[in-house]
C-alpha positions in Angstrom: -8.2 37.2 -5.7 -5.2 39.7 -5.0 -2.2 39.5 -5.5 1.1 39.0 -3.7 2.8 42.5 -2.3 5.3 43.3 0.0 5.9 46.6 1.7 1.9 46.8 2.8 1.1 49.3 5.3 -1.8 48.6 7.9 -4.3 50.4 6.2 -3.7 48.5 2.9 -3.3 45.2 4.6 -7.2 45.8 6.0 -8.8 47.6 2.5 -11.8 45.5 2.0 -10.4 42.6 3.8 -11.9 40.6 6.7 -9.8 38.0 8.5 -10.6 35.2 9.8 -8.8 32.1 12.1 -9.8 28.7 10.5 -10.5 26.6 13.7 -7.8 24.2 12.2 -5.5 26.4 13.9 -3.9 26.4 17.1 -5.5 29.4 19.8 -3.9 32.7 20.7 -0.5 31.9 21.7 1.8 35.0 22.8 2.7 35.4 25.9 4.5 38.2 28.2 8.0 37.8 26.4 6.5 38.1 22.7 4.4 41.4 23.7 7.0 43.1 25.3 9.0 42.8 22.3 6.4 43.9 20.0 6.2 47.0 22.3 9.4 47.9 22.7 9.6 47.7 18.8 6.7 49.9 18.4 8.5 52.6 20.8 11.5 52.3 18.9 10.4 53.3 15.9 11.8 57.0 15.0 11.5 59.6 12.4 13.0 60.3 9.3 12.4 63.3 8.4 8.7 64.3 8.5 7.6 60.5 8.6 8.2 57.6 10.6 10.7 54.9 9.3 9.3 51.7 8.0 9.2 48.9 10.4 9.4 45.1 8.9 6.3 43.5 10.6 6.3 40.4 9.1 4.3 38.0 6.3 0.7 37.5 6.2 -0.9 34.8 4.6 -4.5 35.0 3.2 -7.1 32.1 1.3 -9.8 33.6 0.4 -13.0 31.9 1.7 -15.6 30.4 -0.4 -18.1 33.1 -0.6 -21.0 30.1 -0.1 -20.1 29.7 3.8 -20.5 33.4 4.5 -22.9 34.8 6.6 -26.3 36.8 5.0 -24.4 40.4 6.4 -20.9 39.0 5.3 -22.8 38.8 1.7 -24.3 42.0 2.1 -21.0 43.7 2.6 -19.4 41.6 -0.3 -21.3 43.9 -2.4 -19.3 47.1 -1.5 -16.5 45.1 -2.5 -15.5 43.5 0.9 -13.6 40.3 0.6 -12.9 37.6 3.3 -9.9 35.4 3.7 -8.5 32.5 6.2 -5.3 33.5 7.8 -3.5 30.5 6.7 0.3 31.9 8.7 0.7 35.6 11.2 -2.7 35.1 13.1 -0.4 35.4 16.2 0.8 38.8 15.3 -2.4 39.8 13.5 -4.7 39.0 16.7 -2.0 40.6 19.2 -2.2 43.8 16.3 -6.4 44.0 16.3 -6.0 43.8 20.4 -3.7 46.9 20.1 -6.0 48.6 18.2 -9.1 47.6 19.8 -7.4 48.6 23.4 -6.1 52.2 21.3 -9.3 52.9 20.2 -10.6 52.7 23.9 -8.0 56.0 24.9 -7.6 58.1 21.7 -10.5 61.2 21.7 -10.2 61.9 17.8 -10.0 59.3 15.1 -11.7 56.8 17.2 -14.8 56.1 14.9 -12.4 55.6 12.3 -9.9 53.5 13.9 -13.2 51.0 14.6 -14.3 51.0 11.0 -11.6 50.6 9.3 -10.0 47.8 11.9 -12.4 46.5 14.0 -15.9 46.2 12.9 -18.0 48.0 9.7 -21.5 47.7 9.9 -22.1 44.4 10.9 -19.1 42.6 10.0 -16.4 42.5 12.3 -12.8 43.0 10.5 -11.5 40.0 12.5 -13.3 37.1 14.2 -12.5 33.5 14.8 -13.9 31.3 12.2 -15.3 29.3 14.3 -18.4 31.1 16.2 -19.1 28.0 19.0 -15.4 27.8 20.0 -14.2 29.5 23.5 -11.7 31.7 21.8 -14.7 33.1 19.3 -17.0 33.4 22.7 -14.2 35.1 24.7 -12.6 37.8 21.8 -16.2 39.2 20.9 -17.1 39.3 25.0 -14.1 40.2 26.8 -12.2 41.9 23.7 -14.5 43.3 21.5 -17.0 43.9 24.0 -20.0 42.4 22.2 -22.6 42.1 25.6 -25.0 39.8 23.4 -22.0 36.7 22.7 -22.8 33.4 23.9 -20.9 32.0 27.5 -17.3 30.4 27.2 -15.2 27.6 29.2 -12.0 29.5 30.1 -8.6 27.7 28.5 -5.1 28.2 28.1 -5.9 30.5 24.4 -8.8 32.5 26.5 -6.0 33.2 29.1 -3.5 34.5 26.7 -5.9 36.5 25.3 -6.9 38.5 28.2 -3.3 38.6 29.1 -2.8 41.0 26.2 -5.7 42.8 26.5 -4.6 43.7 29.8 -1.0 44.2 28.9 -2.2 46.8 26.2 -4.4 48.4 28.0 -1.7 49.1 31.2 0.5 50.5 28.4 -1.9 53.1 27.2 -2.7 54.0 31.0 0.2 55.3 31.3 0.6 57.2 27.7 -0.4 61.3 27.5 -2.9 62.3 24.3 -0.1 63.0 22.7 2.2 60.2 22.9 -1.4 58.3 22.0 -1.8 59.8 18.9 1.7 59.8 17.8 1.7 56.2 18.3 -1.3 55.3 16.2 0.4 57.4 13.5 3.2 54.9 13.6 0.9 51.9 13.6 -0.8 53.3 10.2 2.4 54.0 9.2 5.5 52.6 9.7 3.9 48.9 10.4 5.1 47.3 7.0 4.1 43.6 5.4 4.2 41.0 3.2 1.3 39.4 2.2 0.7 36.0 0.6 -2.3 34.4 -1.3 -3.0 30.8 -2.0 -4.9 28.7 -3.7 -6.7 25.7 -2.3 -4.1 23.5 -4.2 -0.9 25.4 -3.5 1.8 23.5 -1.5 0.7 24.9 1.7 3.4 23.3 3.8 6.1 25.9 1.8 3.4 29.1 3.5 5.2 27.5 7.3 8.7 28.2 6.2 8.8 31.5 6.8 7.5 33.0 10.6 8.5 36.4 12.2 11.6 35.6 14.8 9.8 37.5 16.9 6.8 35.3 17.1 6.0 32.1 18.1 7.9 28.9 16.2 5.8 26.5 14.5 5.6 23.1 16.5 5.9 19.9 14.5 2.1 19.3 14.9 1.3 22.1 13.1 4.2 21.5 10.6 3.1 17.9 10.6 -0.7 19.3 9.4 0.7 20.7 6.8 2.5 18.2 5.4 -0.8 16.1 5.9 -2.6 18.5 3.8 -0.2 18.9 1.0 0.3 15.1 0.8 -3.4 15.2 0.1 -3.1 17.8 -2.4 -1.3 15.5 -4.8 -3.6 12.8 -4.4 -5.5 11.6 -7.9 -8.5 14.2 -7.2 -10.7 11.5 -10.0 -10.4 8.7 -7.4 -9.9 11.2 -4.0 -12.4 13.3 -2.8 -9.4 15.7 -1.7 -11.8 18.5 -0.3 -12.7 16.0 2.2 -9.6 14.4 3.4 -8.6 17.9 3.6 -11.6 19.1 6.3 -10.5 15.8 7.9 -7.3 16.6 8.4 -8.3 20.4 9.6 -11.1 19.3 11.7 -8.9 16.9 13.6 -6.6 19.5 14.2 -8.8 21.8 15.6 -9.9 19.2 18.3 -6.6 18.8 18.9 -5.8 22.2 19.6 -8.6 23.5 21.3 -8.3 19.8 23.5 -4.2 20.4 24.7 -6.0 24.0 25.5 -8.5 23.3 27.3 -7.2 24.3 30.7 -6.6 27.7 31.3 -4.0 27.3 33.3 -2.0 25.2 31.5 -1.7 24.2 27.9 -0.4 20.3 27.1 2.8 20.2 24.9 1.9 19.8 21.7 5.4 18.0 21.2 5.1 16.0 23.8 1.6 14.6 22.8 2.7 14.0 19.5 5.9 12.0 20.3 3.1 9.8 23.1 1.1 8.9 20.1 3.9 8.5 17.7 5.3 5.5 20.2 2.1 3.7 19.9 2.0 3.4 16.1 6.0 3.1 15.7 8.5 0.9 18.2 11.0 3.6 19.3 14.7 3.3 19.9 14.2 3.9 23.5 10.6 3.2 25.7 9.5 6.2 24.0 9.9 8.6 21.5 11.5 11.9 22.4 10.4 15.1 21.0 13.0 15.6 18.7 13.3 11.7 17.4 9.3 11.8 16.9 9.9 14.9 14.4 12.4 12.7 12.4 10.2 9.9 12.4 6.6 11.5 11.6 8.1 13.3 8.3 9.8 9.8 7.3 6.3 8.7 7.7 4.5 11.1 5.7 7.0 11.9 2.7 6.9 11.1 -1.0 9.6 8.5 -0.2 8.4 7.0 2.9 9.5 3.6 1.8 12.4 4.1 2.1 12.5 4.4 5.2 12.2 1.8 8.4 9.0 0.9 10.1 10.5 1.3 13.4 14.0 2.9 15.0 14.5 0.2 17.5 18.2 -0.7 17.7 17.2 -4.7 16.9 14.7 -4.5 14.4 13.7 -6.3 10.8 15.5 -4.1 8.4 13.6 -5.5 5.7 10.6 -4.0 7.4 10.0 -0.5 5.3 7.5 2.3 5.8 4.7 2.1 3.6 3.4 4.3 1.0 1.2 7.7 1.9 -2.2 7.3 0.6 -5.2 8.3 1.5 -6.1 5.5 3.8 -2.8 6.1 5.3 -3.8 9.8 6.3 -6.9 9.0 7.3 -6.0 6.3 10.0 -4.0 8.5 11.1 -5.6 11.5 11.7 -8.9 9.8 13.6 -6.7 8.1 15.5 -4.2 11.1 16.6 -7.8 12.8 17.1 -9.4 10.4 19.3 -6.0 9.8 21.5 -5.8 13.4 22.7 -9.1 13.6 24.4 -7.9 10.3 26.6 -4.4 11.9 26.9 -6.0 15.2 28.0 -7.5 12.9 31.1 -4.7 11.4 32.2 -3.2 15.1 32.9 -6.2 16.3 34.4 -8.4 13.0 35.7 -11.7 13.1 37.3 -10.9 12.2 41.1 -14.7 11.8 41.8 -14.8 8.8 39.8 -12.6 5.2 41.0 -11.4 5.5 37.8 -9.9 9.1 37.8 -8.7 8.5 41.0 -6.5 5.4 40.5 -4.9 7.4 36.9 -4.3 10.3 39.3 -3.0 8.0 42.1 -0.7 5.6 40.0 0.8 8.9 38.4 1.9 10.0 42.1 4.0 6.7 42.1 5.5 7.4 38.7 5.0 10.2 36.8 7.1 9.8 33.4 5.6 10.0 29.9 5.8 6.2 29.5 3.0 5.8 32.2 1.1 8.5 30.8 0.8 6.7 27.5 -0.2 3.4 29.2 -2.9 5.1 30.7 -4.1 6.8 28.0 -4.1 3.7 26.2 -6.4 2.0 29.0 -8.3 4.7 28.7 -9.1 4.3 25.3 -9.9 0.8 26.1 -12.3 1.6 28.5 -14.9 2.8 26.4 -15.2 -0.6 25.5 -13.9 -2.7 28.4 -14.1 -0.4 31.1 -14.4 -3.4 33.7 -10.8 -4.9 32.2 -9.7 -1.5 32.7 -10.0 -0.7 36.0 -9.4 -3.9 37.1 -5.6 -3.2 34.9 -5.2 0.4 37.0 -6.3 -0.9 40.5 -3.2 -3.6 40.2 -0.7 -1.2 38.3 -1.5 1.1 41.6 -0.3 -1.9 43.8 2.3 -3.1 41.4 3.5 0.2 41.6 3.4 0.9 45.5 5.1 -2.2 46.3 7.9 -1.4 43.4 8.7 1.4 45.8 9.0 -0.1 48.9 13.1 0.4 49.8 15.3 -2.9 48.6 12.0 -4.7 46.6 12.4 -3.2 43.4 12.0 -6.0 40.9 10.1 -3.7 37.9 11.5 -1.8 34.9 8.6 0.6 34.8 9.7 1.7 31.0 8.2 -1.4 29.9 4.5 0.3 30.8 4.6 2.3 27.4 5.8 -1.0 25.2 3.1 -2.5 26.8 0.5 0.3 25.8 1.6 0.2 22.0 0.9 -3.6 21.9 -2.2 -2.8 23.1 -3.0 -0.5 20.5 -1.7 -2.7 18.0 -3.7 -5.5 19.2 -0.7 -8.1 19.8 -1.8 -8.1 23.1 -5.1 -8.5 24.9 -6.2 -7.1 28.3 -6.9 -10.2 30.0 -2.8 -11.0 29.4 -1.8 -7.7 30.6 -3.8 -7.9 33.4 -2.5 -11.6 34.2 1.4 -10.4 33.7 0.7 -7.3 36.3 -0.9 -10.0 38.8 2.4 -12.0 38.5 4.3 -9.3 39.0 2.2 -8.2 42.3 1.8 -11.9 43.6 6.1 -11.9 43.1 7.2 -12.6 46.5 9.2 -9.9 49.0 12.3 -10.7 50.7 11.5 -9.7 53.9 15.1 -9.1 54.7 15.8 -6.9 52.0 12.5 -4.5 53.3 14.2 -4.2 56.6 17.5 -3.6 55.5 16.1 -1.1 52.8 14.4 1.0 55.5 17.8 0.6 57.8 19.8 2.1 55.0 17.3 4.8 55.0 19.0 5.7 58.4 22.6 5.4 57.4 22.6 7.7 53.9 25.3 10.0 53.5 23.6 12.9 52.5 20.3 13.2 54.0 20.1 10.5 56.8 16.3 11.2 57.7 14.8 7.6 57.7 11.5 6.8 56.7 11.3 11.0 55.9 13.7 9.5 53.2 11.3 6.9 51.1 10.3 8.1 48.2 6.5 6.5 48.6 6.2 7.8 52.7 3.5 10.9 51.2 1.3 8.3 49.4 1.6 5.9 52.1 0.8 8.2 54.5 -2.4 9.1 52.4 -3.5 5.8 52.1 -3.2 5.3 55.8 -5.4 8.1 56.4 -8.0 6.7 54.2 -7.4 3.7 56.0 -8.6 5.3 59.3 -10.6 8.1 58.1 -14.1 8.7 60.2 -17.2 10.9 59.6 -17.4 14.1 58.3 -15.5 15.7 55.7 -11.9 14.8 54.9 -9.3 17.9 55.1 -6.9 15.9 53.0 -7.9 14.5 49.4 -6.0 13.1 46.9 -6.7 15.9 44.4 -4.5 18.0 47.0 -2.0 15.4 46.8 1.1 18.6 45.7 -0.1 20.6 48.3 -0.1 18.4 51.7 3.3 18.5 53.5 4.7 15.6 55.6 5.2 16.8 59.3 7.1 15.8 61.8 4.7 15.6 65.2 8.2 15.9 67.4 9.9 18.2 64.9 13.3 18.0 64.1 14.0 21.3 66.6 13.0 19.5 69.2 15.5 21.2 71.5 13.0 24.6 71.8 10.1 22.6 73.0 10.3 18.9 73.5 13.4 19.0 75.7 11.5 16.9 78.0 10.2 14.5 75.3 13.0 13.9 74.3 15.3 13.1 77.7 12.8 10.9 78.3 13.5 8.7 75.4 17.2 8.7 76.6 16.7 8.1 79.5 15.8 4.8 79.1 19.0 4.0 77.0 21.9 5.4 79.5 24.4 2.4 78.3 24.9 4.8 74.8 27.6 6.2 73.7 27.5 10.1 72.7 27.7 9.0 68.9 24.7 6.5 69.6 22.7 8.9 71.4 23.2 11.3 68.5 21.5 8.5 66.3 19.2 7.5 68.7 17.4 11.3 68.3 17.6 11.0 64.8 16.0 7.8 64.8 13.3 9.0 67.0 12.6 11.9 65.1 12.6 10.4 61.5 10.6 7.1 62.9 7.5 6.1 60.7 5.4 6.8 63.9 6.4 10.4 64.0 5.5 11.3 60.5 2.1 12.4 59.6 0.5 14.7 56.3 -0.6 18.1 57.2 -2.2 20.8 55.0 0.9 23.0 53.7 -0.7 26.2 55.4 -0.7 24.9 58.6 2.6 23.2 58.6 4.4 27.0 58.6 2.6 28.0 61.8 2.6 24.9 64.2 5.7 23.5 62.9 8.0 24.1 66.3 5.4 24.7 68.7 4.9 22.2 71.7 3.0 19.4 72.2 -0.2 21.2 73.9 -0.3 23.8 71.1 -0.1 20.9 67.9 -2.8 18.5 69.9 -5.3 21.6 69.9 -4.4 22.1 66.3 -4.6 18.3 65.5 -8.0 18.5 66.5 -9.7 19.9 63.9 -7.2 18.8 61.3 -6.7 15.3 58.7 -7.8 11.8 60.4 -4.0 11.0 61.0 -3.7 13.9 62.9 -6.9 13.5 65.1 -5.7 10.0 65.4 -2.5 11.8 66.9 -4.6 14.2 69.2 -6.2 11.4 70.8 -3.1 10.5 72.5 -2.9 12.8 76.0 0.9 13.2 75.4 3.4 13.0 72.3 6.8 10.9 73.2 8.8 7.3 72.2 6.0 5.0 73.4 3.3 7.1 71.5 5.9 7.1 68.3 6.4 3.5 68.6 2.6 2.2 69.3 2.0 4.8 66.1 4.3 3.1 64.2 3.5 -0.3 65.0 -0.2 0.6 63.5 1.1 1.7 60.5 3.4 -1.2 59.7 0.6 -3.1 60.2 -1.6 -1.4 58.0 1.4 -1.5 55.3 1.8 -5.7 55.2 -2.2 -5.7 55.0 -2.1 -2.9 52.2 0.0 -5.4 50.2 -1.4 -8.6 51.6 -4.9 -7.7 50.1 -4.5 -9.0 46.5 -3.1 -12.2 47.5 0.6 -10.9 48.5 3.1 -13.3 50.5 2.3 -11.4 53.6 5.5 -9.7 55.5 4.2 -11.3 58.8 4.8 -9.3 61.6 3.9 -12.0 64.2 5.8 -15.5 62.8 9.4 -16.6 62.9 11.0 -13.2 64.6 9.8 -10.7 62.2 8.4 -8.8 64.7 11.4 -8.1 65.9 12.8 -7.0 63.3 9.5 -4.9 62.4 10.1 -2.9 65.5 14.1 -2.2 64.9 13.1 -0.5 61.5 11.7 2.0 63.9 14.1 2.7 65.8 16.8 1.3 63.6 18.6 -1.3 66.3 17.4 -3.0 69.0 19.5 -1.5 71.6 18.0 2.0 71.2 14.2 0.6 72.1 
C-alpha cells in the first residue's frame, strides 16, 4: 500500500496504478458547465520560466483492491509491479481526465503510443475501467470511448449520455487546435496537473474521504453522504458478532441499484434528493405531507448517528415527545437499505410508467390530474403493493383517477390531495390495509356534487379578471378532452395517446381571430340575439369562442399551421386527424348550433364519466338542470 502525497503530477498519479469505479458509485456526472471550466483552466495555465506553473487539480482517493477479485491478466500484470485501487472520491474529474487523454491521443502524431500506455491501456489491462463489467457505463466507455469493437451491447442512460457528451466536447476542442498548440497542451497535462492523493483502509472512517471535493466538480448529494455514513456506522460495529464485510457489500450493492436505477433514462436522471426525501416520508411522519429535501438531510443523519436517541422519531408539529429514535445497529442498517433499494425501482415507474399496461396508464393518468411529489409516493407505495395485491391495486388507482377528475371539476373541490402521501406511509407501515383505503377513496367518490356550485364554477370561468376564456380556463379541460376522445374513438389507429399527453394542444375550432375568417360564422350567431347591448355582444363572442363545444385536442404540429384558417381548410385537415376532430369534420359547416349540439354531447358524456362508479348523477334531463346545462355554454340564457 502507498502512501499519502500531495503535489502528484499525472504521471505519478498513474505509475503502476489502475483505477477502478466501484459500482457503489453514482455514474459519470459532469456536464457542459463543469467541462468548460476544466478547459478554460487547462488554457489558462502559463509559464514560468521554462516550465509550466503547477495547477491544483484536486484529491484523489484510492483503496486498493483485494488482489483475489482480479482478473487472470490483471494478475499477470501485478507481477511487473502494477497495483489496482477503487476510486473511493475524484472519479468525476479522473474519468473527465482519461476522456481528455483518450480524445488527445486520437490528434497528437508523436507520443501517441506512449500517451496509451502509460494512461489508457498496457497490454491487456486498461488503466481505467468501470468495476463493474455488465453495467451500461462499463459497456458504453470501452465501446464508444475506448473504442473496444468486441464490448458487449448497452441500454443508453443519463451516465452513458454524459459520457458521450464529453467525448464529444473534447474532441470539438482538439478539432480546432494546430500540432503545436496539441503538443504544448499535453505538456501541461503531464505537467502542471498537480494532486493529492489519499489511501484508505477497509476500516478507515470513510465518511471523513467526502469532506473534501474539488469546487469545481460536482457536490456530493446526501445519498451519497448518507452511504457513507451507512458504511462507517458499520465499521464500528462488534466485527466478533457482525459480519461487517457483508453489511458493508449490502450497503454498496444497494447503492449501486440505486444509482444506476435514478439513471436509467438517458434523458433524464431522477433527483437523488428528491427520492430520498420520498422514502424518508414513509418511514418518518414529516412536519408537513412530506419531507423536503433539505428537512430529509436533517432527519436521515439524526437517524443514522452515534446518538440517534436522542433524537425524535418523527418532526411532526403534534407528536409524542417521548417517542425517541432508536439505536443504529445492524438490523437497523439493514432494513433500511433493502428497503430504500427496493422503493427506487417502483419510484423509477411512477416517473416513467408503462402506458401499454392498465396499470401504467392509470399512474400516468392520475399524475396528469396532480403531479406533486406527495402523489408520486402514493403511487409508488401501491406499486409496491402490487407485487402482492395487484388486483387491490388497481382497483386503488382506477378510483384515485375518478376521485381525482371530479376534485377538479370548478366549485366541487371537497379533497386535500396532501393527505395521498400520509396515506402511503401508513401503508408502508402497515396501520392501514388496502381494502380501507380503497373504501375511504369510494366515499370520497360516492360524496355528492352540488349541482349548483358546478354551474356556477364553470360561469365564473367566464367572468375572471385576468384571463376570462371559459371552459379554455379549467384546469382538467385537456384530460377531459382526452377522455372524450376515447370515449368516441373508432377504428384504426389513434393520432392522440395518452403517452403524448405534453405534446397535444387544445384548439379552438372557431379560433379566437375569428374576425379574418369566420366573419360570417360569427354574425350569424348575433344575429339571432339583436336585443344586446354592445358590452353583451362583446361577451356573447367570447362565450361562443371559449364554449366547451368549441374546444377540441390537436397534435401541437398541426395547431401552428391550421390555427386561423377557415372552416373549409380545418374540415379537410380534421379529416385525417384525432376522433374529436373527425367527429368535428363530420359536420358540413362550423357555427353556434354545431358548438352547441357539440357541447351538449360532451356534457353528457361528463355526468356519465362520473356517474359510472355509482356518482349522484348531475342530471341533465330532471328538475330544470337542463337548462342550466345549456347556459354554462353560453353562460346566460339570453345569449342562446
Amino acid at each position: 500500500m502507498q502512501t499519502d502525497a500531495s503535489n502528484v503530477t499525472l504521471p505519478g498519479l498513474f505509475a503502476n496504478k489502475c483505477f477502478r469505479i466501484p459500482n457503489y458509485q453514482r455514474g459519470y456526472a459532469w456536464g457542459e458547465s463543469q467541462l468548460n471550466d476544466l478547459w478554460d483552466d487547462l488554457m489558462d495555465i502559463q509559464k514560468n520560466g521554462g516550465s509550466y506553473r503547477p495547477h491544483y487539480t484536486g484529491a484523489i482517493t484510492l483503496q486498493q483492491i483485494d488482489s483475489s477479485t482480479l482478473t487472470p491478466a490483471e494478475k499477470k500484470l501485478s507481477t511487473s509491479g502494477m497495483e489496482y485501487y477503487n476510486v473511493v472520491d475524484g472519479q468525476q474529474r479522473l474519468t473527465t481526465l482519461v476522456i481528455l487523454l483518450n480524445t488527445l491521443a486520437k490528434f497528437i502524431k508523436t507520443g501517441k503510443k506512449n500517451l496509451i500506455e502509460n494512461y489508457i491501456k498496457k497490454e491487456k489491462v486498461f488503466k481505467f475501467s468501470y468495476g463493474d463489467t455488465s453495467g451500461n457505463s462499463y459497456r458504453f466507455f470501452m465501446k464508444n470511448i475506448i473504442g473496444e469493437s468486441k464490448t458487449l451491447p448497452y441500454t443508453p442512460t443519463i451516465y452513458t449520455a454524459n459520457l458521450d457528451r464529453a467525448s464529444l466536447f473534447f474532441d470539438e476542442k482538439f478539432n480546432k487546435l494546430t500540432s503545436k498548440e496539441l503538443n504544448e497542451f499535453k505538456e501541461k497535462l503531464l505537467t502542471a496537473l498537480v494532486f493529492d492523493t489519499k489511501y484508505i483502509q477497509d476500516n478507515l472512517d470513510v465518511q471523513a474521504v467526502f469532506e473534501t471535493m474539488n469546487n469545481r466538480g460536482k457536490p456530493l448529494t446526501t445519498l451519497e453522504k448518507l452511504k457513507n455514513r451507512l458504511l462507517y456506522m458499520a465499521s464500528k460495529f462488534d466485527a466478533t458478532t457482525v459480519d461487517i464485510k457483508g453489511l458493508s457489500d449490502e450497503i454498496n450493492n444497494g447503492w449501486g441499484l440505486i444509482y444506476e436505477t435514478l439513471g436509467k433514462n438517458h434523458d433524464c436522471s431522477l433527483s437523488e434528493d428528491e427520492f430520498l426525501s420520498a422514502y424518508l416520508t414513509l418511514l418518518r411522519e414529516p412536519t408537513d405531507s412530506s419531507f423536503s429535501e433539505s428537512l430529509a438531510e436533517t432527519k436521515v443523519f439524526q437517524m443514522f448517528c452515534n446518538h440517534a436517541t436522542k433524537y425524535d422519531y418523527s418532526m411532526a408539529r403534534q407528536h409524542d415527545t417521548s417517542i425517541k429514535e432508536d439505536f443504529v445497529d445492524e438490523n437497523k442498517i439493514r432494513t433500511f437499505v433493502s428497503g430504500i433499494a427496493n422503493f427506487v425501482g417502483h419510484w423509477y415507474k411512477v416517473y416513467f410508467p408503462d402506458s401499454t399496461t392498465q396499470r401504467g396508464l392509470h399512474i400516468q393518468k392520475i399524475q396528469y390530474l396532480n403531479g406533486s411529489k406527495e402523489m408520486r409516493i402514493f403511487l409508488a407505495e401501491l406499486s409496491m403493493l402490487a407485487d402482492t395485491q395487484p388486483n387491490l391495486v388497481d382497483e386503488c388507482l382506477k378510483i384515485t383517477e375518478k376521485v381525482l377528475f371530479k376534485n377538479a371539476l370548478p366549485g366541487v373541490s371537497f379533497l386535500d390531495e396532501r393527505r395521498f402521501s400520509t396515506r402511503a406511509r401508513y401503508l408502508y407501515n402497515n396501520e392501514l390495509t388496502l381494502d380501507s383505503l380503497k373504501y375511504e377513496l369510494y366515499n370520497l367518490l360516492i360524496r355528492p356534487i352540488n349541482v349548483n356550485s358546478v354551474i356556477e364554477g364553470f360561469r365564473y370561468l367566464f367572468n375572471y379578471v385576468r384571463g376570462n376564456v371559459g371552459f379554455h380556463r379549467w384546469g382538467a379541460l385537456k384530460f377531459f378532452l382526452m377522455e372524450y376522445e376515447q370515449h368516441i374513438k373508432g377504428k384504426g389507429l389513434p393520432h392522440v395517446e395518452w403517452k403524448n399527453y405534453y405534446n397535444v394542444q387544445i384548439e379552438h375550432v372557431m379560433p379566437r381571430k375569428w374576425d379574418t375568417h369566420w366573419s360570417n360564422e360569427m354574425n350569424n350567431y348575433l344575429t339571432a340575439h339583436q336585443s344586446l347591448s354592445l358590452d353583451e355582444i362583446e361577451k356573447a363572442k367570447n362565450i361562443l369562442i371559449n364554449s366547451l363545444g368549441n374546444l377540441t385536442i390537436i397534435q401541437d404540429i398541426k395547431n401552428a399551421g391550421i390555427g386561423n384558417n377557415p372552416w373549409v381548410t380545418k374540415q379537410k385537415a380534421y379529416k385525417n386527424g384525432s376522433y374529436s376532430e373527425i367527429e368535428i369534420a363530420n359536420n358540413p359547416s362550423w357555427g353556434y348550433a354545431a358548438i352547441k349540439a357539440r357541447g351538449e354531447l360532451m356534457l353528457d358524456f361528463l355526468c356519465d364519466y362520473l356517474e359510472h362508479d355509482q356518482l349522484r348523477p348531475l342530471d341533465l334531463t330532471n328538475n330544470g338542470v337542463q337548462d342550466d346545462y345549456t347556459n354554462i355554454l353560453f353562460y346566460e340564457a339570453k345569449y342562446n
